[in-house]
Backbone as XML, in Angstrom:
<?xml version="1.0"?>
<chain id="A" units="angstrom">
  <residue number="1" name="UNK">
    <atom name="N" x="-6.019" y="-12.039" z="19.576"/>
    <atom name="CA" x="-5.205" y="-12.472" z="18.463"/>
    <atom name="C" x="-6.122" y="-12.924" z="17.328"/>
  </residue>
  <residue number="2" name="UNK">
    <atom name="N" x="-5.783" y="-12.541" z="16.129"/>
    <atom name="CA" x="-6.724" y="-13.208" z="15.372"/>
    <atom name="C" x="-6.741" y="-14.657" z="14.584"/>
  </residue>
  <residue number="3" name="UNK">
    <atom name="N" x="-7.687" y="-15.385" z="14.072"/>
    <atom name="CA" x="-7.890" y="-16.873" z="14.031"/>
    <atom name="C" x="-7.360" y="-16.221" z="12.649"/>
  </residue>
  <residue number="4" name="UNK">
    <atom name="N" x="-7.001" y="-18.106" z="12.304"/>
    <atom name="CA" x="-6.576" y="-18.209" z="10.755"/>
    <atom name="C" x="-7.378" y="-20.105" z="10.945"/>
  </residue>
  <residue number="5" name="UNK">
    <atom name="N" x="-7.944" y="-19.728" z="9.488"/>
    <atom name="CA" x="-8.945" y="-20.661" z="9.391"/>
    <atom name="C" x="-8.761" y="-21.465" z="7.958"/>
  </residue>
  <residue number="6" name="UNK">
    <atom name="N" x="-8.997" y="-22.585" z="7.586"/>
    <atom name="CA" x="-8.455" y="-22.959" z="6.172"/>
    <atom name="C" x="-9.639" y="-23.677" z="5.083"/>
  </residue>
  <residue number="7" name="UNK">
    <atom name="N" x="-9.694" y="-23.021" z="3.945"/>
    <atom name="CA" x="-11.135" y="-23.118" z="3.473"/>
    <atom name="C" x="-10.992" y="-24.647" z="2.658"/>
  </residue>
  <residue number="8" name="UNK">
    <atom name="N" x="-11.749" y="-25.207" z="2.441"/>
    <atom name="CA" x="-12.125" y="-26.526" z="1.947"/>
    <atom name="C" x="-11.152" y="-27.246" z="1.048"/>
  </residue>
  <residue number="9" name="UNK">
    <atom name="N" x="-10.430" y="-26.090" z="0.023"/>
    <atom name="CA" x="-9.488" y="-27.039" z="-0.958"/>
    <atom name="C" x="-8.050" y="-26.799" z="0.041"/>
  </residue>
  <residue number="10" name="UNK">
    <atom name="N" x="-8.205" y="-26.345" z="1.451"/>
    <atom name="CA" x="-6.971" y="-26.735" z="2.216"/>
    <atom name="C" x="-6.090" y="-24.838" z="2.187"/>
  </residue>
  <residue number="11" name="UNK">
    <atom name="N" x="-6.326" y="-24.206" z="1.352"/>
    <atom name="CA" x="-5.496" y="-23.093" z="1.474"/>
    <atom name="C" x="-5.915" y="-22.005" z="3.028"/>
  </residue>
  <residue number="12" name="UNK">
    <atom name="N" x="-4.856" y="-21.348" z="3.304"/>
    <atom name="CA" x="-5.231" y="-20.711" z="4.810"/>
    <atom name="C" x="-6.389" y="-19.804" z="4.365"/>
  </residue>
  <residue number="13" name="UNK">
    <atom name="N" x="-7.082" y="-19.007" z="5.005"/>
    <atom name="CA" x="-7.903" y="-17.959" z="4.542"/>
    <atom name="C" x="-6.995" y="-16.672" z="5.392"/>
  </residue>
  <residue number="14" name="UNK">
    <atom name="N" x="-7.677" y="-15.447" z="4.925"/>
    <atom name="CA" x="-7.405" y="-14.555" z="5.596"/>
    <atom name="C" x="-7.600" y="-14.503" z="6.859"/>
  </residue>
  <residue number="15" name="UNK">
    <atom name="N" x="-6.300" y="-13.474" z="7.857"/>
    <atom name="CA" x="-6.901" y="-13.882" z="9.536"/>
    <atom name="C" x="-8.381" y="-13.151" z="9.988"/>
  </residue>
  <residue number="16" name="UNK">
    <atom name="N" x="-9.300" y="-13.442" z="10.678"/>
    <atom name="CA" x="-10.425" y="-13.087" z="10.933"/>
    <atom name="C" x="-10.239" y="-12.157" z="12.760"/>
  </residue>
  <residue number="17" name="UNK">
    <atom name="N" x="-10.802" y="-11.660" z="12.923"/>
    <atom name="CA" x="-10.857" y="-10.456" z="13.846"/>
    <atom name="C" x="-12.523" y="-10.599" z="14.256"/>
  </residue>
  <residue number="18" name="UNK">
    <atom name="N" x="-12.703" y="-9.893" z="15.328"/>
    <atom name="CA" x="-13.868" y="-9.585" z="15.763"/>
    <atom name="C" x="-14.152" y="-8.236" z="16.881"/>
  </residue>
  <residue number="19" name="UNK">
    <atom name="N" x="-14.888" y="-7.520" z="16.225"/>
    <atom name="CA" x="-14.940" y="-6.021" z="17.234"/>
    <atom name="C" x="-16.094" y="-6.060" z="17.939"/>
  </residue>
  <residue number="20" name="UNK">
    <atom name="N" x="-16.529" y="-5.393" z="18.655"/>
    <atom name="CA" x="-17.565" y="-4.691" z="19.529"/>
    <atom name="C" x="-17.643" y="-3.338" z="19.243"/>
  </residue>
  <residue number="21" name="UNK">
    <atom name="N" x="-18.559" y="-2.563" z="18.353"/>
    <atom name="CA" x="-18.694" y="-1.050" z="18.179"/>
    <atom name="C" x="-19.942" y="-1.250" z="18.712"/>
  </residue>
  <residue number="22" name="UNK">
    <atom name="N" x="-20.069" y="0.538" z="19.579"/>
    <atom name="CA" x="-21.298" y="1.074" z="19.870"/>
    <atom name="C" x="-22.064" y="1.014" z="18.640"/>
  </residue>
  <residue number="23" name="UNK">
    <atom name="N" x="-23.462" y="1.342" z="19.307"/>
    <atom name="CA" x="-24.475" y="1.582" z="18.056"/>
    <atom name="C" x="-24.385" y="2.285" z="16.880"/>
  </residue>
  <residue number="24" name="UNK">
    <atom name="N" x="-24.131" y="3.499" z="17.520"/>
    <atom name="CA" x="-23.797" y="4.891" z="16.699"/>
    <atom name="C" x="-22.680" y="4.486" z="15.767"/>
  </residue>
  <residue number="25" name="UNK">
    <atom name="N" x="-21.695" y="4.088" z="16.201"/>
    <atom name="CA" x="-20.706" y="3.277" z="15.163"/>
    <atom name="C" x="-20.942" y="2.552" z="14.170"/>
  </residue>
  <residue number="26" name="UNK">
    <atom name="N" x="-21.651" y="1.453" z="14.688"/>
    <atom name="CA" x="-22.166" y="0.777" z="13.446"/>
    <atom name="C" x="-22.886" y="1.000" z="12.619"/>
  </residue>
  <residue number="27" name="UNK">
    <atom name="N" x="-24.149" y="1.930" z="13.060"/>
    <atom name="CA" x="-24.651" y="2.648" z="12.454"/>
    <atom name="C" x="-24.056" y="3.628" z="10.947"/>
  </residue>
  <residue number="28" name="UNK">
    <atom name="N" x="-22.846" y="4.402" z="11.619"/>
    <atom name="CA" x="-22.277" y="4.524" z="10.598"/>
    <atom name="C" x="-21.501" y="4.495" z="9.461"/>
  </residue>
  <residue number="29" name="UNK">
    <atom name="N" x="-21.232" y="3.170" z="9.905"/>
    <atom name="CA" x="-20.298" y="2.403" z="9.367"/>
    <atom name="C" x="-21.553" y="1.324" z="8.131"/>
  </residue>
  <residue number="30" name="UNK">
    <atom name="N" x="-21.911" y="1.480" z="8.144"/>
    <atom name="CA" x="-23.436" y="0.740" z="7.838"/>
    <atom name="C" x="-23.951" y="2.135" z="6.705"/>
  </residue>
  <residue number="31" name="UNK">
    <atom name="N" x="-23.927" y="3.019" z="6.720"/>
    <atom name="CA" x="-24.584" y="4.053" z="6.184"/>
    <atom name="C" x="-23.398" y="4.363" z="5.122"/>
  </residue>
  <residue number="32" name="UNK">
    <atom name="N" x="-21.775" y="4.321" z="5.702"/>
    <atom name="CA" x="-20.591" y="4.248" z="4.719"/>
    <atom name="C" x="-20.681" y="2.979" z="3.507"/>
  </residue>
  <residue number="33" name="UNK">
    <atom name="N" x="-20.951" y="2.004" z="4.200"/>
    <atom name="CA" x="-20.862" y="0.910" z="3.092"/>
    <atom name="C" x="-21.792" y="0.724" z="2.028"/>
  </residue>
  <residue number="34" name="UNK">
    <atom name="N" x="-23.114" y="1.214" z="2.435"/>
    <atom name="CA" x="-23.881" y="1.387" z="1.303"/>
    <atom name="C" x="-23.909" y="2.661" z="0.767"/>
  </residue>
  <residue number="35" name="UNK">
    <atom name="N" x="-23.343" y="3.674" z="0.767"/>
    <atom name="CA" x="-22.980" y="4.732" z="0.127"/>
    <atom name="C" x="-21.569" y="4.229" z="-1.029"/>
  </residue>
  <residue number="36" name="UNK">
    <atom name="N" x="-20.893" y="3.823" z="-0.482"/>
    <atom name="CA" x="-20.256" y="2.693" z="-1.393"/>
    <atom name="C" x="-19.889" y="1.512" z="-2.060"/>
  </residue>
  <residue number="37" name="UNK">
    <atom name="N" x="-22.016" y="0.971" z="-2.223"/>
    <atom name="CA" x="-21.676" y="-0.111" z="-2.316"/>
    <atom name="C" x="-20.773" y="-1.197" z="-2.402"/>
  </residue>
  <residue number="38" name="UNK">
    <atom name="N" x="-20.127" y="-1.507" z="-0.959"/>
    <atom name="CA" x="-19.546" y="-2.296" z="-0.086"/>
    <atom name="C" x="-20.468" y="-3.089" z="0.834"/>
  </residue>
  <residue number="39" name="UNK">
    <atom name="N" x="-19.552" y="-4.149" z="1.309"/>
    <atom name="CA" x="-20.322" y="-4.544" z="2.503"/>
    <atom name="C" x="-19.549" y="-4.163" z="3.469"/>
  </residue>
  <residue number="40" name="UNK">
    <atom name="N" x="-20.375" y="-4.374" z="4.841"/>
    <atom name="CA" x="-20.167" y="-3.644" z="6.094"/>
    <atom name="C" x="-18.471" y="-4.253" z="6.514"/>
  </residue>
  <residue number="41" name="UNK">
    <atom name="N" x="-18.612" y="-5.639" z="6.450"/>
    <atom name="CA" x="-16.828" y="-5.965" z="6.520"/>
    <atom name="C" x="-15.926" y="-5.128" z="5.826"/>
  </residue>
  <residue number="42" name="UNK">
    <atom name="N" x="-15.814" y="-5.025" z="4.074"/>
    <atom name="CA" x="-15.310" y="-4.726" z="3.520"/>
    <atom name="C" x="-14.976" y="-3.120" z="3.959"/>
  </residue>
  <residue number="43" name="UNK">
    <atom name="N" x="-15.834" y="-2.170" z="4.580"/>
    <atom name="CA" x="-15.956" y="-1.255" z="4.420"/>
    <atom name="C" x="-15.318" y="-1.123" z="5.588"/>
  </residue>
  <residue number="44" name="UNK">
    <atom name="N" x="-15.122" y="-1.466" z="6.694"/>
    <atom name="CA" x="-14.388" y="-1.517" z="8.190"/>
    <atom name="C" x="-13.152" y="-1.881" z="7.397"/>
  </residue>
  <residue number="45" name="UNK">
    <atom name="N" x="-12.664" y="-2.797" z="6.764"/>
    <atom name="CA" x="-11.314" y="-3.148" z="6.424"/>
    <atom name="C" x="-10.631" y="-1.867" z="5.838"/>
  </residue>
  <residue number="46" name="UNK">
    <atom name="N" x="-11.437" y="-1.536" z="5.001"/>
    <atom name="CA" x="-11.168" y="-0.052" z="4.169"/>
    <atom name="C" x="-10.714" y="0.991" z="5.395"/>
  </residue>
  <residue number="47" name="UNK">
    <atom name="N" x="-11.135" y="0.925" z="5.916"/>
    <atom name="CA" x="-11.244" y="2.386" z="7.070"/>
    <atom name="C" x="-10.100" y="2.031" z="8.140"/>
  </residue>
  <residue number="48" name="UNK">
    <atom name="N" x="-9.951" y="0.584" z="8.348"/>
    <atom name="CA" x="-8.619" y="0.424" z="8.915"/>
    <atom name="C" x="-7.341" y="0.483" z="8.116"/>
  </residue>
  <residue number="49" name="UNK">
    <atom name="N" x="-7.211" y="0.107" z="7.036"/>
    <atom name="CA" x="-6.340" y="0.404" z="6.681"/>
    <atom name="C" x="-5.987" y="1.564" z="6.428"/>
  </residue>
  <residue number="50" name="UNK">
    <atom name="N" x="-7.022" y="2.540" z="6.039"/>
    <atom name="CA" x="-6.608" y="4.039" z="5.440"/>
    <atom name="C" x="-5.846" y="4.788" z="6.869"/>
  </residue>
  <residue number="51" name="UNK">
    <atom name="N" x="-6.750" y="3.993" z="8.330"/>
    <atom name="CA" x="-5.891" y="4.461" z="9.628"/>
    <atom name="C" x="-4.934" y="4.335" z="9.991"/>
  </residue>
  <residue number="52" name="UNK">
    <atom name="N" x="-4.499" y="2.914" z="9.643"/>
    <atom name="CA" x="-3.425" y="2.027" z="9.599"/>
    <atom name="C" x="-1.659" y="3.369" z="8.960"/>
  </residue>
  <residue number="53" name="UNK">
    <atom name="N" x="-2.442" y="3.453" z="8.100"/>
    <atom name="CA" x="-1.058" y="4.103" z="6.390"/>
    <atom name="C" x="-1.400" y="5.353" z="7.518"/>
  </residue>
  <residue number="54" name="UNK">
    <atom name="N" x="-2.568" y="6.356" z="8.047"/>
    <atom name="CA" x="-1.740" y="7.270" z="8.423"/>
    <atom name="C" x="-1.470" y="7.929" z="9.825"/>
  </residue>
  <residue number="55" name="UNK">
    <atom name="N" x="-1.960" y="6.366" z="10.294"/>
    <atom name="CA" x="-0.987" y="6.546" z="11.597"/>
    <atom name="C" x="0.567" y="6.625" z="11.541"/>
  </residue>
  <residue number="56" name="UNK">
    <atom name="N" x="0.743" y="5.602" z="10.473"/>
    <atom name="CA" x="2.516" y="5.193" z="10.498"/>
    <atom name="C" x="3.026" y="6.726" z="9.743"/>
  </residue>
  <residue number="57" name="UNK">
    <atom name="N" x="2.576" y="6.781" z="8.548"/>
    <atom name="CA" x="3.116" y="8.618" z="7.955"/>
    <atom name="C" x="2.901" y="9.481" z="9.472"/>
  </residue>
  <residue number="58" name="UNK">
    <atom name="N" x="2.176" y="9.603" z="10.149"/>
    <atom name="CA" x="1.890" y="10.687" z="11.293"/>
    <atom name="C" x="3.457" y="10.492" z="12.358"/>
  </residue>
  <residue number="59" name="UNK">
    <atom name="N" x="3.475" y="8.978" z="12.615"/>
    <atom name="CA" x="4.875" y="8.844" z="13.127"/>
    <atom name="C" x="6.166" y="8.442" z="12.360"/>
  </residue>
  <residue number="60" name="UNK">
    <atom name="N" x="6.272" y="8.853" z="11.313"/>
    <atom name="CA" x="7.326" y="8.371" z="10.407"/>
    <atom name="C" x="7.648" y="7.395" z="10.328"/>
  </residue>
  <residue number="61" name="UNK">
    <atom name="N" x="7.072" y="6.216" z="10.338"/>
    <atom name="CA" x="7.997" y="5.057" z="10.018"/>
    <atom name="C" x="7.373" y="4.344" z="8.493"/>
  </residue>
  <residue number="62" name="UNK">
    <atom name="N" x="7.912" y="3.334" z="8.687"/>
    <atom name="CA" x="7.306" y="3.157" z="7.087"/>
    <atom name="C" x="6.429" y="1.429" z="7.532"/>
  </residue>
  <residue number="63" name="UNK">
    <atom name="N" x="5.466" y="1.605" z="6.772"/>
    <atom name="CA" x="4.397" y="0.830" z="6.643"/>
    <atom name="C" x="4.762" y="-0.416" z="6.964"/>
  </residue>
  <residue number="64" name="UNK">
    <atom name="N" x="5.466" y="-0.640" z="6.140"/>
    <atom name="CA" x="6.164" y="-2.187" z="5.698"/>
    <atom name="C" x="7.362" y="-2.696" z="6.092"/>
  </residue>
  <residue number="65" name="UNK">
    <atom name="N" x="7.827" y="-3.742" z="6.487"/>
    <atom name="CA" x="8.939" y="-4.390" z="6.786"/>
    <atom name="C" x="9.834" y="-4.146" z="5.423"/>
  </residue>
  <residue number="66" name="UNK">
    <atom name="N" x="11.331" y="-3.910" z="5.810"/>
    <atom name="CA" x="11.868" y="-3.963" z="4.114"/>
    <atom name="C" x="12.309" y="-5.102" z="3.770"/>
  </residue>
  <residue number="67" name="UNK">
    <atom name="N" x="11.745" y="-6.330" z="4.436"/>
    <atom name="CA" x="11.797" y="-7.455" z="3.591"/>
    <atom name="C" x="10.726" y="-7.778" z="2.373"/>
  </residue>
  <residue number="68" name="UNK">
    <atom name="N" x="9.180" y="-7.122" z="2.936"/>
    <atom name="CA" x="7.976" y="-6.674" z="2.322"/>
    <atom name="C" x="8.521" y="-6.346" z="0.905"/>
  </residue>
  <residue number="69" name="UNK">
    <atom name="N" x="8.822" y="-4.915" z="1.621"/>
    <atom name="CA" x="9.428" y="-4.132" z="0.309"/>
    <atom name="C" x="10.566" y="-4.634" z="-0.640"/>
  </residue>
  <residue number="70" name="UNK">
    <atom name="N" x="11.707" y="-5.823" z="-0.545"/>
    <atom name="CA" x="12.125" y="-6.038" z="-1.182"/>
    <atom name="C" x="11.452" y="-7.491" z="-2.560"/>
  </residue>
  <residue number="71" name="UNK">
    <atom name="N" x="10.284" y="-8.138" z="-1.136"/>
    <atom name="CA" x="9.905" y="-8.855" z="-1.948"/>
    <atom name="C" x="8.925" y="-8.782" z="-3.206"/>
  </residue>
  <residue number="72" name="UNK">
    <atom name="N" x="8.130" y="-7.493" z="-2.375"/>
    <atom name="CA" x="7.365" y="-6.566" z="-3.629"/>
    <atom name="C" x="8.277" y="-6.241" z="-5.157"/>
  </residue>
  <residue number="73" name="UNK">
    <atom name="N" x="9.340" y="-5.876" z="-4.927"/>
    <atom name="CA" x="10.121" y="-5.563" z="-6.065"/>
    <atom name="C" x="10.427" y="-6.575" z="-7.053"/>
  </residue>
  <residue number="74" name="UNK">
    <atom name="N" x="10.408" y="-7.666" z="-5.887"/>
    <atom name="CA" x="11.315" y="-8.756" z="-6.847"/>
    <atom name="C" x="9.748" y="-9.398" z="-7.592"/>
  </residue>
  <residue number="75" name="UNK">
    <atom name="N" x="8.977" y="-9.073" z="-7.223"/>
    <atom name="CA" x="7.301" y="-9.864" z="-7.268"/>
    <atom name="C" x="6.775" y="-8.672" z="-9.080"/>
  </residue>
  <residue number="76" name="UNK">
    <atom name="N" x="7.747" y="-7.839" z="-8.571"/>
    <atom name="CA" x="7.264" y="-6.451" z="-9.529"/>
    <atom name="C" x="8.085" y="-7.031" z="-10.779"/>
  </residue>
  <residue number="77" name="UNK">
    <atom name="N" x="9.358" y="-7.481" z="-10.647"/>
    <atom name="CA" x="10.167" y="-7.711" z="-11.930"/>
    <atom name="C" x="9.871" y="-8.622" z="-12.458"/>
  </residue>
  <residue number="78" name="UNK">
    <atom name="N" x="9.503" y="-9.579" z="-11.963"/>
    <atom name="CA" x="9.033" y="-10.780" z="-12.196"/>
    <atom name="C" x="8.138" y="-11.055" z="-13.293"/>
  </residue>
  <residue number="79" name="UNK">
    <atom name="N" x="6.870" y="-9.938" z="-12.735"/>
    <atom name="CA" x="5.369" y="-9.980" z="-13.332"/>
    <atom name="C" x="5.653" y="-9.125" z="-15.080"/>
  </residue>
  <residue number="80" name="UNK">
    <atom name="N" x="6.893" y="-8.016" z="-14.936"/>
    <atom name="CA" x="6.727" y="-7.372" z="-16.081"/>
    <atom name="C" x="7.642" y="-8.411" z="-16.893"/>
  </residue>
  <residue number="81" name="UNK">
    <atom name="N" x="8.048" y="-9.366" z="-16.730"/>
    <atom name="CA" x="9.117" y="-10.446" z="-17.489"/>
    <atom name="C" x="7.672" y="-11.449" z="-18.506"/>
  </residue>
  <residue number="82" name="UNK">
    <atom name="N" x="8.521" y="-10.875" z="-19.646"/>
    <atom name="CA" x="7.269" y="-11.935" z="-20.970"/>
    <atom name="C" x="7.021" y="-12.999" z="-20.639"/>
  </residue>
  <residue number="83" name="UNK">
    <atom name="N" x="5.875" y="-14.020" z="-21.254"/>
    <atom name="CA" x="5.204" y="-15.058" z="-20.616"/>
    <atom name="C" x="5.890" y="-15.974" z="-21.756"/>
  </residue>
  <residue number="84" name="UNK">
    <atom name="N" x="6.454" y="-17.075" z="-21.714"/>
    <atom name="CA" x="7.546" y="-17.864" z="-22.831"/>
    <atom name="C" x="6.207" y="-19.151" z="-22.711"/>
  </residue>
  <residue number="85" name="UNK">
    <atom name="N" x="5.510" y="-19.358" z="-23.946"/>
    <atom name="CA" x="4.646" y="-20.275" z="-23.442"/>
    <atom name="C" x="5.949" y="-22.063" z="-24.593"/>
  </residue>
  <residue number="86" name="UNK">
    <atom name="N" x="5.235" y="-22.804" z="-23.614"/>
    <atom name="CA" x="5.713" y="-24.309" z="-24.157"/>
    <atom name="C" x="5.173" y="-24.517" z="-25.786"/>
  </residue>
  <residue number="87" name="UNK">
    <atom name="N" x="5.628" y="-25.054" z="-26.371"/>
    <atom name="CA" x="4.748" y="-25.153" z="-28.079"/>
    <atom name="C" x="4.407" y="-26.723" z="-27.876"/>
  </residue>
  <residue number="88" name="UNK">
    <atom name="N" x="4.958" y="-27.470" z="-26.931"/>
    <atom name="CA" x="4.306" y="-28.809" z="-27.011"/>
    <atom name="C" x="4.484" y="-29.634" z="-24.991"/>
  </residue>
  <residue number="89" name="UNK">
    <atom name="N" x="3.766" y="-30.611" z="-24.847"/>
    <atom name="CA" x="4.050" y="-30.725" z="-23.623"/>
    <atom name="C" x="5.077" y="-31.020" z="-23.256"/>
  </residue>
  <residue number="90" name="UNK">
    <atom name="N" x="5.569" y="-31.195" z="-22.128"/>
    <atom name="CA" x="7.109" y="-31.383" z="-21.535"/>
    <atom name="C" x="7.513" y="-32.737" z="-22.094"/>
  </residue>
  <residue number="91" name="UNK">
    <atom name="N" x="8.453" y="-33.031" z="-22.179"/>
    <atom name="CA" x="9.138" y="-34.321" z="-22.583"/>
    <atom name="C" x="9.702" y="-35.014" z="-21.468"/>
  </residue>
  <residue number="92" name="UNK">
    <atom name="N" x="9.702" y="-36.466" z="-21.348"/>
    <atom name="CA" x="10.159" y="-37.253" z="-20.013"/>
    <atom name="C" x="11.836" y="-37.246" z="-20.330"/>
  </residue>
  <residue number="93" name="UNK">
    <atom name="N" x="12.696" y="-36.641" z="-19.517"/>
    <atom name="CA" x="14.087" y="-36.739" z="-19.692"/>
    <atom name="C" x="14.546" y="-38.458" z="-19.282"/>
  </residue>
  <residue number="94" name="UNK">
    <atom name="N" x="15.176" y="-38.959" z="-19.612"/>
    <atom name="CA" x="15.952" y="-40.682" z="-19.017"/>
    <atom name="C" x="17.181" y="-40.215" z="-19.584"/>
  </residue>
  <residue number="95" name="UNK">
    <atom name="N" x="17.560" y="-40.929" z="-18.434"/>
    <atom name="CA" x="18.984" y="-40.904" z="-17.693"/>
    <atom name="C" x="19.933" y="-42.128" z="-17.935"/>
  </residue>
  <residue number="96" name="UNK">
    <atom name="N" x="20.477" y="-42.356" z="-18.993"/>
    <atom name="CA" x="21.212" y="-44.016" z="-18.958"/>
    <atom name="C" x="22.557" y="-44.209" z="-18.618"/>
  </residue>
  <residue number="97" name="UNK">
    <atom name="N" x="22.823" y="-44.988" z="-17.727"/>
    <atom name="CA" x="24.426" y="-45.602" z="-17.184"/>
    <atom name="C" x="25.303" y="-45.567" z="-18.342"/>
  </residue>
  <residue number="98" name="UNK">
    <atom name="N" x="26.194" y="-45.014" z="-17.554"/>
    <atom name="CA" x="27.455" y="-45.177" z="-18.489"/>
    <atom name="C" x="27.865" y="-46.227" z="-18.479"/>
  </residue>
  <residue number="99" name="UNK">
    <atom name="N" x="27.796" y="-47.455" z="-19.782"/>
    <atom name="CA" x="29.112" y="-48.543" z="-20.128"/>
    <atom name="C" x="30.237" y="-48.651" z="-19.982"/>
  </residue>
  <residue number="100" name="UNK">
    <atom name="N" x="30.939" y="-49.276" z="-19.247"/>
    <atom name="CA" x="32.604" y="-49.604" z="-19.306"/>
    <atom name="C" x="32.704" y="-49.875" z="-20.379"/>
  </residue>
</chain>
């Protein structure tokens, strides 16, 4: 299972994994990453995921949960919505009792 670890200002980090490849593996996996200047993590992440997308196309299903997918959308409308900036800082609202 993989660890989830939480970096100094408290936020989770990404989950962390750990493999065992033969030599020859790493080897080439090592020869991939600096052909694309990458690093050797980065470059394993790359290669799983590209396995990942087409294993699931090979068996038809779809990648993502469609909760994923709905939240992507709503994450999508969101981002293209104009940025309304404040012209001065917020104001303290007070609240006063109603008089009989």
């Amino acid at each position: 299972m993989a660890t989830r670890q939480n970096s100094t200002n408290g936020k989770p980090k990404s989950p962390r994994i750990q493999v065992v490849l033969p030599e020859l593996i790493c080897e080439q996996l090592s020869t991939l990453a600096n052909n694309e200047s990458r690093t050797v993590s980065n470059m394993a992440k790359v290669l799983i995921q590209d396995g990942i997308k087409k294993y699931f196309e090979k068996e038809g299903k779809s990648l993502y949960p469609e909760n994923n997918i709905n939240s992507d959308k709503f994450r999508d409308e969101l981002e293209k919505q104009n940025v309304i900036r404040l012209k001065k800082a917020p104001q303290r609202i007070r609240y006063y009792k109603k008089s009989d």
